[in-house]
LUMKENU-726166 format. One record per residue: residue in three letters; x, y, z of N, C-alpha, C, O in turn. Coordinates in pm, whole numbers, plus 50000, padded with zeros to 5 digits. Layout:
AlaXYZXYZXYZXYZ
...
//
This chain:
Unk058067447418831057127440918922057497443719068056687445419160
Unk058697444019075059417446619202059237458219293059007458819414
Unk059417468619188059127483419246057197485819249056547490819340
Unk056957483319188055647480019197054547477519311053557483219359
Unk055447463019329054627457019447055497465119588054787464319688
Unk056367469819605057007479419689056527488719722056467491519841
Unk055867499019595055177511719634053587506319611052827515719587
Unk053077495919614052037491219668051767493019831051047501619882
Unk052607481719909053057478620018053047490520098052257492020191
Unk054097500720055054147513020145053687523520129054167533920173
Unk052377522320044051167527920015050147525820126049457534020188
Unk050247510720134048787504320203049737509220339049027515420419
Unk050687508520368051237508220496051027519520590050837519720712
Unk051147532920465051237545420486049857548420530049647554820633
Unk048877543620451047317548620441047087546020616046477553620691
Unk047757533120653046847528320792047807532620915047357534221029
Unk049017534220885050007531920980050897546821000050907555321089
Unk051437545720901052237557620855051987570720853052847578720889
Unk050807574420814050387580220817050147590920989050257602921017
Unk049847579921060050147586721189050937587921227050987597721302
Unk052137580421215053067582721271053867595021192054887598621249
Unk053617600121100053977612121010053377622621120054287629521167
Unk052147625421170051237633821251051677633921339052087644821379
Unk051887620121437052977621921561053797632321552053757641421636
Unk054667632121445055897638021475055767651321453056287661021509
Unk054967650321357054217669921299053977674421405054667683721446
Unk052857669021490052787675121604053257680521717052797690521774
Unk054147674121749055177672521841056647683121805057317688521893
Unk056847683921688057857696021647057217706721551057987716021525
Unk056037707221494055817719921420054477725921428054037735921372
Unk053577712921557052027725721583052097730821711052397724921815
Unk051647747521684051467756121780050157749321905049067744121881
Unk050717751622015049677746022114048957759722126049447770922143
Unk047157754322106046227764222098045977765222263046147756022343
Unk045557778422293045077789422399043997784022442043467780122338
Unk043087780422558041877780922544041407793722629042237801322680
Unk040117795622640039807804622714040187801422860040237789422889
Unk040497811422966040507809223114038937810223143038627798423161
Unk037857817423156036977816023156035777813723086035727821722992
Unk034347803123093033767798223026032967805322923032217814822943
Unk033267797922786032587805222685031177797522616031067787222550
Unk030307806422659029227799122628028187808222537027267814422591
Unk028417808622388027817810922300026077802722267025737791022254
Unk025527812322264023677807922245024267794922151025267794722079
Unk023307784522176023457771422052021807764622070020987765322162
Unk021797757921936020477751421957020967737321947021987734821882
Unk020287728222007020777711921985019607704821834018377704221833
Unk020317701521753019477692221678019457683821681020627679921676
Unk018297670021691018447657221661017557653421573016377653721608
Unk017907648921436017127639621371016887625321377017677615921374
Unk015467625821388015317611721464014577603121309014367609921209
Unk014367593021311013797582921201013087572121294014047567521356
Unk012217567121327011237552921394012327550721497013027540621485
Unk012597560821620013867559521687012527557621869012607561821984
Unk011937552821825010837550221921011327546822060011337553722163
Unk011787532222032012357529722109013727537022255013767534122374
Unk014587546222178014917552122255015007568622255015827574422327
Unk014237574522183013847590222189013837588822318014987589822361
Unk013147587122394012667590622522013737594622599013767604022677
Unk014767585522567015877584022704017157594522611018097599122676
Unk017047597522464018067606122427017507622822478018097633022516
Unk016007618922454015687634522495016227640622658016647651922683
Unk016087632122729016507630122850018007630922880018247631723001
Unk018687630822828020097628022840020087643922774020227652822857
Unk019957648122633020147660922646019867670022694020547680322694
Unk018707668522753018167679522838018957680523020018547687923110
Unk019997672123029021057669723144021967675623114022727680023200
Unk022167677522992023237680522971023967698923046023187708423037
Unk025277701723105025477707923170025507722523034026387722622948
Unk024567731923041025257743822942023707753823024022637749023060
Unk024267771323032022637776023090021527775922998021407777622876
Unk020717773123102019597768323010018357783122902017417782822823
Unk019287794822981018627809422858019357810322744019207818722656
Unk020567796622748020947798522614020887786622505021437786922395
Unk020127776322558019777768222463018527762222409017487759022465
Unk018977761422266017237754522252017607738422203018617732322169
Unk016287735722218016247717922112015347718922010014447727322013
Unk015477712721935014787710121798015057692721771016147687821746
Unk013847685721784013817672821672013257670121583012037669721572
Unk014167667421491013327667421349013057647221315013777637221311
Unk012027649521303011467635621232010897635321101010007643221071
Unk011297627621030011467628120920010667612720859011367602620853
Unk009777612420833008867601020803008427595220864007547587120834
Unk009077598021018008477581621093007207577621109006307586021118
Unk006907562121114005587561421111005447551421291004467545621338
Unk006377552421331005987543921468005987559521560006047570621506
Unk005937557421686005627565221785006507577821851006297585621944
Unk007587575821756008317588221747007967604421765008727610421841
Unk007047611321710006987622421724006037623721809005887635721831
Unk005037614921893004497612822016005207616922124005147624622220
Unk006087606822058007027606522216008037617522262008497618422376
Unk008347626922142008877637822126008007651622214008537659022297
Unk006527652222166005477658122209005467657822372004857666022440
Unk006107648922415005767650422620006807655322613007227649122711
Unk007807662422578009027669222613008677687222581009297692822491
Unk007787693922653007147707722662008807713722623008777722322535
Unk009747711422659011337721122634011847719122512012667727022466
Unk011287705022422011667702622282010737710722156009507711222170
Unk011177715022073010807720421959010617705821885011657699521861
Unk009447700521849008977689221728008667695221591007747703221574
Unk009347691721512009407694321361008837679221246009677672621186
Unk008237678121241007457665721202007077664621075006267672321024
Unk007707653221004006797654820842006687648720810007777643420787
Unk005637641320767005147623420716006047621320595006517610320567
Unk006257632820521007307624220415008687622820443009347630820510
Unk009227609420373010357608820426011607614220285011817610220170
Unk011937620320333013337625520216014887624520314015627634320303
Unk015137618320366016447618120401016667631220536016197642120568
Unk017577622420577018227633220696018587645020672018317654820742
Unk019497644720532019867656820559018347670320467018377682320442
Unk017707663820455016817675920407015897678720480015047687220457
Unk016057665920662015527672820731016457686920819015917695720885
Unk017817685520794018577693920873018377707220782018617718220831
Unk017937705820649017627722820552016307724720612015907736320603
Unk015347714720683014027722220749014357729520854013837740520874
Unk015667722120967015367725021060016677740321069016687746021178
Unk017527745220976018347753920961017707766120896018277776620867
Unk016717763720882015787780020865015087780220944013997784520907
Unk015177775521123014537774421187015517787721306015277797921371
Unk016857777421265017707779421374018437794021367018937798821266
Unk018387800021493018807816521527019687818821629019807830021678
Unk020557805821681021397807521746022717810521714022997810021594
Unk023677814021803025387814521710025697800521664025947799621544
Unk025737789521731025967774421716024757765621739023777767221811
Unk025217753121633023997744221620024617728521611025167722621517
Unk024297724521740025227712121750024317703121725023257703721788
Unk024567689521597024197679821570024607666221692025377666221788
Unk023637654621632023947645621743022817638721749021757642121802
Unk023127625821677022387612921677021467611521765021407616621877
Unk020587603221705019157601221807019327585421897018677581121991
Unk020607578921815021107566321898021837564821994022127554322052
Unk022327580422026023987579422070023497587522200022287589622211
Unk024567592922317024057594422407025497605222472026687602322459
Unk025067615022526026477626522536026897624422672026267617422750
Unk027887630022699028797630222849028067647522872027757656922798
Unk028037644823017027317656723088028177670823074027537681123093
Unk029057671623053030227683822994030467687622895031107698022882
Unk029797676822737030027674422602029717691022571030787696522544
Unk028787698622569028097709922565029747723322611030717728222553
Unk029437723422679030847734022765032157735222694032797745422669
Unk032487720622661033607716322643033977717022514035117718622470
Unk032137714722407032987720722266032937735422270033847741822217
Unk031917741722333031787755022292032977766222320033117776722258
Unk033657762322412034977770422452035857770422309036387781022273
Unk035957761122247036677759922116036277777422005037147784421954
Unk034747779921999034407788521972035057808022022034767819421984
Unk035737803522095036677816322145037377820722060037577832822066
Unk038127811421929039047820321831038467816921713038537806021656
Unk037687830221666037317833721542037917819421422037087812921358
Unk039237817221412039017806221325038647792821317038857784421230
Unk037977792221438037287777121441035847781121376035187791321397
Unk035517769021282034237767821203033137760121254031917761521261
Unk034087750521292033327740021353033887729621483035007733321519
Unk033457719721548034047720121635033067698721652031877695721656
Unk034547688121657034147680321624033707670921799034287676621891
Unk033147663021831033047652421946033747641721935034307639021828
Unk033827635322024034497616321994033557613021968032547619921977
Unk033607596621914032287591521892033097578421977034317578921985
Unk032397567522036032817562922134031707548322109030487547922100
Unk032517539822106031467523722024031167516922185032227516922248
Unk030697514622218030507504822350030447491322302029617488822215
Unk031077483722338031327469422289031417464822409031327472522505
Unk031697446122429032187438022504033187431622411032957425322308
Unk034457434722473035737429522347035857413222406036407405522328
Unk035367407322538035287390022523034257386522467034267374322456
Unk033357391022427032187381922364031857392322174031187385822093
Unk032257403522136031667404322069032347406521989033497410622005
Unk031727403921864032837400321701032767418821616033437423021521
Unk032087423221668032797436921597032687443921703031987454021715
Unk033887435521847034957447421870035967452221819036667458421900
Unk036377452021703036917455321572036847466721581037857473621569
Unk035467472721609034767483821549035307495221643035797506321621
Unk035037488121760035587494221863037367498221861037657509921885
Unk037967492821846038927490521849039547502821741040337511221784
Unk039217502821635039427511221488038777525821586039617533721630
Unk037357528021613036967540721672037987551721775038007563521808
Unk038867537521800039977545921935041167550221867041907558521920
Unk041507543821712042557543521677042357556421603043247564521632
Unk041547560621524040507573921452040827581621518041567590821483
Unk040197579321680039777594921727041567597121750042117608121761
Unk042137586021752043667597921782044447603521665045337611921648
Unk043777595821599044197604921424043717619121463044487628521482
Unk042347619921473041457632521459042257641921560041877653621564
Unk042987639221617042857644221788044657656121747044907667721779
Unk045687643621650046817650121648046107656521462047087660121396
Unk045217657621408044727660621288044317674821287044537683421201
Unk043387676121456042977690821501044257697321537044327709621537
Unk045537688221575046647698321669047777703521548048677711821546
Unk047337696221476048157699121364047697709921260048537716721201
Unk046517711121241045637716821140044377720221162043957728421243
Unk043737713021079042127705921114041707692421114042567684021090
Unk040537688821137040237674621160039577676120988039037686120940
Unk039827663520921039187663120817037407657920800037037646220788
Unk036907664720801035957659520808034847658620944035377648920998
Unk033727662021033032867656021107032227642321114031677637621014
Unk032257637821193030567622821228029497632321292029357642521359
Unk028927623321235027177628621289026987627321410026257635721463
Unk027577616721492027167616321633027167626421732026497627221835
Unk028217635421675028407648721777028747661621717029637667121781
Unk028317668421613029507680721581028957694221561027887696621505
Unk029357698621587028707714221567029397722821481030537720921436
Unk028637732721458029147745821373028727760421380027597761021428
Unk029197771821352029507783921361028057782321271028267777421160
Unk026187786621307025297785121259025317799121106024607797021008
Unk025897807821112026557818421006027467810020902027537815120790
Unk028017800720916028837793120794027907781620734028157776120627
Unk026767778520816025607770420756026047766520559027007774320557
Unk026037763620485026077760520391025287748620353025647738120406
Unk023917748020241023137736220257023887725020125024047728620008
Unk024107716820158024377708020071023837697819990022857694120054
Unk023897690219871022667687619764021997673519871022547665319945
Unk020687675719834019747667219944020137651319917019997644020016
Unk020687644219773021437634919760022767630619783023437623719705
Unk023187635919916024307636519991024707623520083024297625120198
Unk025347611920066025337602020129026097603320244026117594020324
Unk027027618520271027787617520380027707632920452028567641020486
Unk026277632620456025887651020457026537656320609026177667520646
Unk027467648720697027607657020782029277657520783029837664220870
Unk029967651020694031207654220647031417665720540032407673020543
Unk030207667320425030277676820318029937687720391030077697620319
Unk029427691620537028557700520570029717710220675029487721920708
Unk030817703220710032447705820741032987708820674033577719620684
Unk033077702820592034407709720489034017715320339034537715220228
Unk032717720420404032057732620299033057749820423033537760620390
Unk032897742920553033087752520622034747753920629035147765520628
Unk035687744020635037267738820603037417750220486038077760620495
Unk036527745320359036867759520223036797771420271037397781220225
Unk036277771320339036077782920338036947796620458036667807820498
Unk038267785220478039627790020557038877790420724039097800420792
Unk038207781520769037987779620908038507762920907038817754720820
Unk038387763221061039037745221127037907739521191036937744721248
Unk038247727621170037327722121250037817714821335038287704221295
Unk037887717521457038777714321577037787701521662036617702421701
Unk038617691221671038237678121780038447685321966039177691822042
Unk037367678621955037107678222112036757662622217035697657222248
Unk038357658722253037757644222206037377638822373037307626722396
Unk037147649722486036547648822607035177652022621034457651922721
Unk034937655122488033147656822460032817648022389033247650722276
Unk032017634222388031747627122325030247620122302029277625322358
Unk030077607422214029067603522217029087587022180029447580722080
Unk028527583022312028547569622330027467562522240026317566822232
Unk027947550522168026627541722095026977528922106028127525022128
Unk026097522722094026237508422082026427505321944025847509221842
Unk027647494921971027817486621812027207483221783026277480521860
Unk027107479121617026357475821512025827461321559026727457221631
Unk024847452021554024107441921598025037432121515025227421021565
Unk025547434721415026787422821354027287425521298027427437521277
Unk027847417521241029207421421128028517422720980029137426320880
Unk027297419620983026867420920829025577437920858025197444720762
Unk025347439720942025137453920976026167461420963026537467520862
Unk026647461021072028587470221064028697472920850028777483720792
Unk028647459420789029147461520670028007471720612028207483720590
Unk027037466120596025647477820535026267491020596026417498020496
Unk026537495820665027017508320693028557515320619028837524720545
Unk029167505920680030337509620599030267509420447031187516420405
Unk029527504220346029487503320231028717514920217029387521520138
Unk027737521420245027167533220233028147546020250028337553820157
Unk028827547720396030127555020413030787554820302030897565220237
Unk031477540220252032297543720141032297548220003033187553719937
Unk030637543319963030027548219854030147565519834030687571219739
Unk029317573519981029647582419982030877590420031030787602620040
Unk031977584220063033707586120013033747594319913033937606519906
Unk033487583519809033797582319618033017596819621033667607219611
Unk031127596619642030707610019624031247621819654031257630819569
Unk031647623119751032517632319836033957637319756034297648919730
Unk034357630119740035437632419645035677640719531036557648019484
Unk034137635219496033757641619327033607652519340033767659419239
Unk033177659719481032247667719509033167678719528032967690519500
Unk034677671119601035597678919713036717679619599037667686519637
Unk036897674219466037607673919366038747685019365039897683119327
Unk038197697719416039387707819432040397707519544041037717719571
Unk040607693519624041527697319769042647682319678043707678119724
Unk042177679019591043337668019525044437674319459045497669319420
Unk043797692619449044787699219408045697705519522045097714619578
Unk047277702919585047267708919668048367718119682049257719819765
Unk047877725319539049247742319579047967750319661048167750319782
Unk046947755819629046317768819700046257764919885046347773419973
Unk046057746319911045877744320020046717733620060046237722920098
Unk048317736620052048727725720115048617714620154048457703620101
Unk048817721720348048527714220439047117706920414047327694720417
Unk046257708620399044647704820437044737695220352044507683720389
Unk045257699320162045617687020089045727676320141045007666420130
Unk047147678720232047877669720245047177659420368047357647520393
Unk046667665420404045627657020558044427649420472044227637220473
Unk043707658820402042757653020290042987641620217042257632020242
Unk044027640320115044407625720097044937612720144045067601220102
Unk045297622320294046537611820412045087605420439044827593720411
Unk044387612420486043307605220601042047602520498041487593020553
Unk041537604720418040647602920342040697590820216040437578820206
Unk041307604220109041317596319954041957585219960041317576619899
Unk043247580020020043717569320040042757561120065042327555319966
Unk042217558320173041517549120213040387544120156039957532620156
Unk039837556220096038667555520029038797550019845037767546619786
Unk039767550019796040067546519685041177535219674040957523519643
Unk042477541319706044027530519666044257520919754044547509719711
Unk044197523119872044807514619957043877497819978044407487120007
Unk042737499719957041607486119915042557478319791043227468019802
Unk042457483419721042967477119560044287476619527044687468719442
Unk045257486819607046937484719642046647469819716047117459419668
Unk046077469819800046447456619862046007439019798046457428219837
Unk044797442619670044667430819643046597427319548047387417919543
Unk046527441019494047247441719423048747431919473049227421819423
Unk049187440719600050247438319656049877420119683050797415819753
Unk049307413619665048957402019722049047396319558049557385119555
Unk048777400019464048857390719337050407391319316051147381519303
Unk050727403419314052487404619276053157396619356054037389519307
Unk052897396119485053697387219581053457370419517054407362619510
Unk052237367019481052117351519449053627352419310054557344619285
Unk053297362819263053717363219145055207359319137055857349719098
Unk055447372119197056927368619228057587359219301058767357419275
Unk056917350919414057947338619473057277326919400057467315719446
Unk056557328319296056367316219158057557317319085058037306219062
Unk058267327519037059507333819006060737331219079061887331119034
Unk060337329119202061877322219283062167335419302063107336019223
Unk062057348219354062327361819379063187363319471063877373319454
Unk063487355519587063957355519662063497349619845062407343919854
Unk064117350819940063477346420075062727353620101061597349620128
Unk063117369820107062157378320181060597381820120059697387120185
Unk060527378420013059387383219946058687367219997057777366820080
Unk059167356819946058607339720062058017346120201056887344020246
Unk058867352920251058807355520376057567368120400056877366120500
Unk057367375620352056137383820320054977379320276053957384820316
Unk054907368720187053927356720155053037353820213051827355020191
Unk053917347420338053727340320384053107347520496052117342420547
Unk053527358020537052867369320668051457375820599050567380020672
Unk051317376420427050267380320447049367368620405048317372620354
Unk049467356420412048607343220437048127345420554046987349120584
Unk048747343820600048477343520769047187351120802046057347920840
Unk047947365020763046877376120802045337373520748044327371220815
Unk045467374520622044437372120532043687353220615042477352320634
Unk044237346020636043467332720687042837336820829041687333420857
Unk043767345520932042827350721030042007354921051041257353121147
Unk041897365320922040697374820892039307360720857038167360920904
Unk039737352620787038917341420744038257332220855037097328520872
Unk039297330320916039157323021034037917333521124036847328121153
Unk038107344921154037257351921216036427351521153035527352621236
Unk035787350321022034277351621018034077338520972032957338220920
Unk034607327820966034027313821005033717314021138032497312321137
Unk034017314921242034237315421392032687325221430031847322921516
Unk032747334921345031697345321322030557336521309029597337421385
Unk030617329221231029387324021170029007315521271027847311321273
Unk029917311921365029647298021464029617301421552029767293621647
Unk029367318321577029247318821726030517317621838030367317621960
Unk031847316621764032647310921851033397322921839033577326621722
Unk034097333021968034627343921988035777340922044035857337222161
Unk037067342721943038137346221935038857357821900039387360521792
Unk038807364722012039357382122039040517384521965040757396521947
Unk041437375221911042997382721839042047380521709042157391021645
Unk041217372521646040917378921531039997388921480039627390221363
Unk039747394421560038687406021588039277414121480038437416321393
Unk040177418121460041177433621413041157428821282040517434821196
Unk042097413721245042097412921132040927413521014040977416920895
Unk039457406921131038627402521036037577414421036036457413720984
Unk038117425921105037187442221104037717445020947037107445120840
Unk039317447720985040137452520922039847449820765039877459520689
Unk039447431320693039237431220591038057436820576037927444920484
Unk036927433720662035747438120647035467455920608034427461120568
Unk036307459920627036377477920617036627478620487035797483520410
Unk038017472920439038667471120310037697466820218037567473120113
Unk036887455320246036087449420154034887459520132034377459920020
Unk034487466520218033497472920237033617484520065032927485519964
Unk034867490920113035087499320039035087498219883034607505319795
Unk035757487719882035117481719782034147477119642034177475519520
Unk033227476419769031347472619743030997489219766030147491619680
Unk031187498319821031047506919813031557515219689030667521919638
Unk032907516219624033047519619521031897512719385031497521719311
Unk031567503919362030977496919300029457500319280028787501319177
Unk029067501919433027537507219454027827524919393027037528519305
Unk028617532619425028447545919366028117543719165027297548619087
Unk029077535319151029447536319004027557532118951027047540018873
Unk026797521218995025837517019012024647522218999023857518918911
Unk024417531619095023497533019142023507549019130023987557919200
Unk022597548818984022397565818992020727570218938020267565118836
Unk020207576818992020887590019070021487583919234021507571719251
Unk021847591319325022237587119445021177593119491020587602219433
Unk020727586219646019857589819678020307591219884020857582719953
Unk019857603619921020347607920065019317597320157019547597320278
Unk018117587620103017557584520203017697568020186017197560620102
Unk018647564620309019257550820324018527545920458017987552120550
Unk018817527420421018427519420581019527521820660020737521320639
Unk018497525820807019937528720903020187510920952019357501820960
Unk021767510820981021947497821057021657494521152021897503121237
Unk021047482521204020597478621294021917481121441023097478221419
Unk021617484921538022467482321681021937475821786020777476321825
Unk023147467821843022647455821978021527467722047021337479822035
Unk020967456622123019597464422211020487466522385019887471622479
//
């Protein structure tokens, strides 16, 4: 029981903690610092955005990309809308510099990105949310990455805008900063595992379409390009700002979808669990991924029954003493979404009560895959503050 609940513990520890600090040190004594170009490399790219009843702020994303700093004989736009039935592809239509791709039926995002990739004839084709909003350099700053032949793809920050005194998933926020520096010593080390949708681009020649029931089509749509012995390098001074999720029971609808498609992903990515042909990437693949997405949720209920277990047993002080630290934790997390429920904002429990909320997520997400078949690529997006 002993060893047990031990390599429980420094399982869950490893998944959240350890894990970076393993990367720290990789980095710091065994990755080569990459070259960039001295002068600017600016490869033709087209911008995509798929938009869904994004009415409300198309207007002001179209606007923001079209600011964006890159020359303008070398880029195009394309928005693809994909069912909407409010004023969306209207509002797309007063933008004479945007390409509108429009189709009353709705099949999911990513089978609008297979409309809009037999469209596209540029070298690069940078994705990027219709909610989110870029830094005026985002453009420049990934494309220089494109200078050494083995970059595939090339990732953004994604960047939560919160108010951490008043709002209950600054959590969210909080976890987004802790990520991007995973991603950041993940690219210096290797590759980044995986893309977000909010910002990422790719080498438009490694295109690979992926099955239209894809719940995490812009992570499978990376590390179709990862197999295929390219990197996908973070760029985490190019980013994309959004507003947090409108609550904590939004935030969760999202994350349970994410984690659902984890599990898919997995099934999908089944050959990197093997890791003689690919090491390293293995080894980043399960550090930063499969862990989280599978053991470390259920190590920890785990590690929490063995512990009752054992100081019922009289085990000793220190395991009392571990008990008792993860009461604590676990009642804060509680405490925060009672507090949640009342409106009442207490900032130290922000972390704990994200933190279960992620865990739990995953969860309900494992559960919904097992569930719910066939899977289907066309989901409710979560609501975000206005």
């Amino acid at each position: 029981m002993a060893i047990l609940f031990w390599l429980s513990l420094f399982i869950v520890f490893y998944t959240y903690i350890g894990y970076g600090i393993v990367l720290f040190v990789a980095v710091k004594f065994l990755a080569k610092k990459r070259i960039l170009p001295s002068t600017p490399y600016t490869p033709s790219l087209t911008v995509v955005i798929a938009a869904y009843n994004e009415e409300n702020i198309i207007r002001a994303k179209i606007e923001n990309t079209l600011s964006l700093d890159y020359p303008a004989d070398k880029i195009t736009y394309i928005v693809v809308t994909d069912g909407s039935t409010d004023a969306t592809p209207a509002a797309v239509a007063a933008f004479p510099q945007v390409k509108l791709m429009h189709k009353e039926e709705r099949s999911g995002k990513i089978a609008a990105v297979h409309r809009v990739m037999k469209e596209v004839d540029t070298d690069i084709v940078v994705y990027t949310d219709a909610n989110t909003f870029l830094n005026r350099e985002a453009l420049r700053l990934m494309m220089r990455h494109y200078a050494d032949p083995e970059t595939g793809a090339v990732s953004g920050e994604k960047r939560v805008q919160v108010d951490a005194r008043s709002d209950a998933t600054a959590g969210e926020g909080f976890y987004w900063r802790y990520e991007s520096k995973l991603k950041k010593w993940d690219s210096e080390l290797y590759t980044v595992v995986g893309a977000a949708g909010e910002l990422f681009s790719i080498r438009t020649s490694l295109y690979q379409p992926v099955p239209q029931n894809a719940l995490l089509d812009d992570f499978m749509i990376s590390m179709m390009i990862v197999l295929k012995g390219y990197r996908i390098i973070y760029e985490p001074d190019a980013y994309a700002m959004e507003k947090s999720s409108a609550n904590v029971e939004e935030e969760l609808k999202r994350k349970i979808r994410i984690a659902s498609g984890g599990i898919q992903s997995m099934v999908w990515l089944k050959q990197l669990l093997n890791p003689f042909p690919r090491p390293l990437l293995s080894f980043q693949y399960i550090s930063h991924r499969v862990l989280r997405w599978t053991a470390a949720p259920l190590l920890m209920l785990l590690a929490f029954v063995l512990n009752i277990l054992m100081v019922a047993d009289d085990a000793g002080w220190l395991y009392r003493l571990l008990l008792v630290m993860q009461i604590a934790f676990y009642a804060s997390a509680v405490m925060g979404w009672l507090f949640e429920k009342k409106s009442i904002r207490v900032k130290i429990l922000f972390i704990p009560y994200y933190f279960c909320v992620m865990n739990y997520a995953v969860l309900a997400g494992m559960l919904r895959y097992l569930r719910q078949k066939p899977q289907t690529g066309v989901w409710e997006k979560a609501k975000r503050k206005e």
